[in-house]
C-alpha positions, -999 to +999 in steps of 0.1 A: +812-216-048+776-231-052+753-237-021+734-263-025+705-248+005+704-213-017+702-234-048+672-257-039+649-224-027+621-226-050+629-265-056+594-266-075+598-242-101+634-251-109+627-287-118+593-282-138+616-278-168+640-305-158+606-330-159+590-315-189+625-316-211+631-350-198+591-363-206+600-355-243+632-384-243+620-415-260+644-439-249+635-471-241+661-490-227+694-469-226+726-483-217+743-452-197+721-419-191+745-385-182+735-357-165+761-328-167+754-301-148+737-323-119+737-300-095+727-314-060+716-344-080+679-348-065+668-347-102+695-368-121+676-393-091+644-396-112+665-405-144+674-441-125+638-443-116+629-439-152+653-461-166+663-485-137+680-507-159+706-479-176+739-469-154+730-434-146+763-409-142+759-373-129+787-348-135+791-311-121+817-286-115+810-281-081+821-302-052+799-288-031+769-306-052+783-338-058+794-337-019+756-331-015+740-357-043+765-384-032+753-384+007+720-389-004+731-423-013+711-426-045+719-456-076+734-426-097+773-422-102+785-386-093+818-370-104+834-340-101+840-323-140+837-297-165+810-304-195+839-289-217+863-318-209+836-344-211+829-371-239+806-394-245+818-431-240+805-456-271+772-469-246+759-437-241+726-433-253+709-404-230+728-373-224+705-343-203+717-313-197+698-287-174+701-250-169+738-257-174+751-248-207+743-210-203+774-204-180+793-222-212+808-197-231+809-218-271+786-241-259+770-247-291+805-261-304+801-290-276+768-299-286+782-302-323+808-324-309+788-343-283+761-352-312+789-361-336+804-385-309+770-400-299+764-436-309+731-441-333+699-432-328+711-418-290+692-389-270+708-355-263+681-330-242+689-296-230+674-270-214+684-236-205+669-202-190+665-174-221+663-148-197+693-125-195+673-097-211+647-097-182+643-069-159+658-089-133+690-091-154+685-054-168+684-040-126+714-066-121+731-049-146+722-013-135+733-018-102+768-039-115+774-005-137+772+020-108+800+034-096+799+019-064+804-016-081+817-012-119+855-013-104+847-044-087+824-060-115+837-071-146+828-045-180+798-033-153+774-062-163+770-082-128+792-108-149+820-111-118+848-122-140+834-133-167+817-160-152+778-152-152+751-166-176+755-154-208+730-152-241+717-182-257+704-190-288+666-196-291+650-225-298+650-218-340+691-216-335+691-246-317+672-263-338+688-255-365+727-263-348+714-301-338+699-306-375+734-296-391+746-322-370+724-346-387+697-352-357+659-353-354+651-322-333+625-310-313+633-277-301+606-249-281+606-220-256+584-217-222+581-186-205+566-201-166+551-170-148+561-183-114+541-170-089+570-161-055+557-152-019+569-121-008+569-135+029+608-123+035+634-100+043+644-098+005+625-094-027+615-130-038+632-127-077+664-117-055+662-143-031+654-166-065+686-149-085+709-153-052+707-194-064+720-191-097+728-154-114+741-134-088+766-164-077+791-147-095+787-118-076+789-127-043+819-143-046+835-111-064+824-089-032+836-090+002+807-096+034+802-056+040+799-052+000+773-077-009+752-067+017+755-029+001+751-044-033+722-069-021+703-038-007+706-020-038+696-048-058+666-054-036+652-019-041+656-020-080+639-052-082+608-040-061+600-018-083+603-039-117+584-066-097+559-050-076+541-073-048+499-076-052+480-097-023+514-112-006+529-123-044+554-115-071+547-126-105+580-136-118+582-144-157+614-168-166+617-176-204+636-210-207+642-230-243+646-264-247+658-288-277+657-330-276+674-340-306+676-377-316+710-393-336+709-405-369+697-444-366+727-453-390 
């Protein structure tokens, strides 16, 4: 289950990349603009302010975001869905999907199919975090892989049944897959260096990671053992990300690709 609180901590840093992927769409004046993987939908928000004239649709898995993005009562559409069911209808001409596609195992297929489906000249931006080979991910890991956890924690990589964030090609890959489908592409990696306060009763990366990677996790373990699992974590992290003047420097690699269809 997602929480839409614990996912918003940090609400700055996570939609940095949302805006900078999204400056680098050149659409004009799209018909429909998509969003999959919405979230809580405070972002897929600014895509009707940019484009006030397009029909703006969000889609997510969860129920508890589009509960959350539909009482907010914005001009977007919201739906409960899977990216791997969805298709593009003919009038779609900006597709954006954020920090989504990583929890997708063959997502590279769907982007194949969703640029082959796309009508001419039409927009399809994605961003996703490169980071499963940080130390936070690497101490995730460690911890999953003890013997405490590894029974309870799928092939002892934090991955709770199979469901965690998983590799992703980098920005030459991506590149490369959108071009093969015959589209302009614009395709680059950030790394952010987000600086966290360490002003709580947790590390800041683990009070960042309980929003997104170690979701999985939680839901594999019951109260008692997340809280032995979450202590754990906590000390591992310290040490990887030591605190200096009240901060945490947090670097958080992230690759992005706009590609444009064919014009016909």
């Amino acid at each position: 289950m997602w929480d839409p609180a614990v996912y918003r901590r940090y609400g700055d840093e996570r939609s940095r990349p949302f805006v900078e992927l999204v400056a680098r769409i050149g659409a004009e004046s799209p018909r429909t603009v998509v969003d999959l993987g919405c979230g809580p939908g405070h972002l897929t928000a600014t895509l009707a302010e940019r484009w006030p004239g397009a029909v703006v649709r969000g889609l997510d898995s969860s129920p508890e975001m589009i509960a959350e993005a539909r009482a907010a009562g914005r001009r977007v559409e919201y739906a409960v869905g899977d990216v791997r069911e969805w298709t593009p209808d003919p009038d779609v001409d900006v597709v954006v999907t954020n920090a989504t596609l990583q929890w997708v195992p063959g997502h590279e297929e769907l982007l194949t199919r969703w640029a082959a489906a796309l009508p001419a000249g039409a927009w399809l931006a994605l961003q996703v975090p490169g980071n499963t080979h940080a130390p936070s991910h690497l101490a995730l890991r460690e911890v999953a892989a003890s013997p405490a956890w590894r029974d309870r924690l799928t092939g002892g990589t934090g991955e709770a049944g199979g469901t965690g964030p998983r590799d992703v090609p980098d920005a030459t890959g991506y590149a490369g897959l959108l071009a093969d489908a015959g589209c302009a592409v614009d395709a680059w990696e950030t790394t952010y260096v987000h600086v966290l306060p360490a002003d709580g009763a947790v590390h800041p990366v683990l009070s960042w990671m309980e929003g997104t990677a170690l979701r999985p996790v939680r839901a594999a373990l019951t109260d008692g053992e997340w809280d032995a699992f979450r202590a754990a974590l906590d000390d591992r992290l310290a040490g990887v990300y030591p605190v200096r003047g009240g901060l945490v420097h947090f670097p958080f690699r992230r690759v992005f690709a706009v590609a444009r269809t064919a014009r016909g």
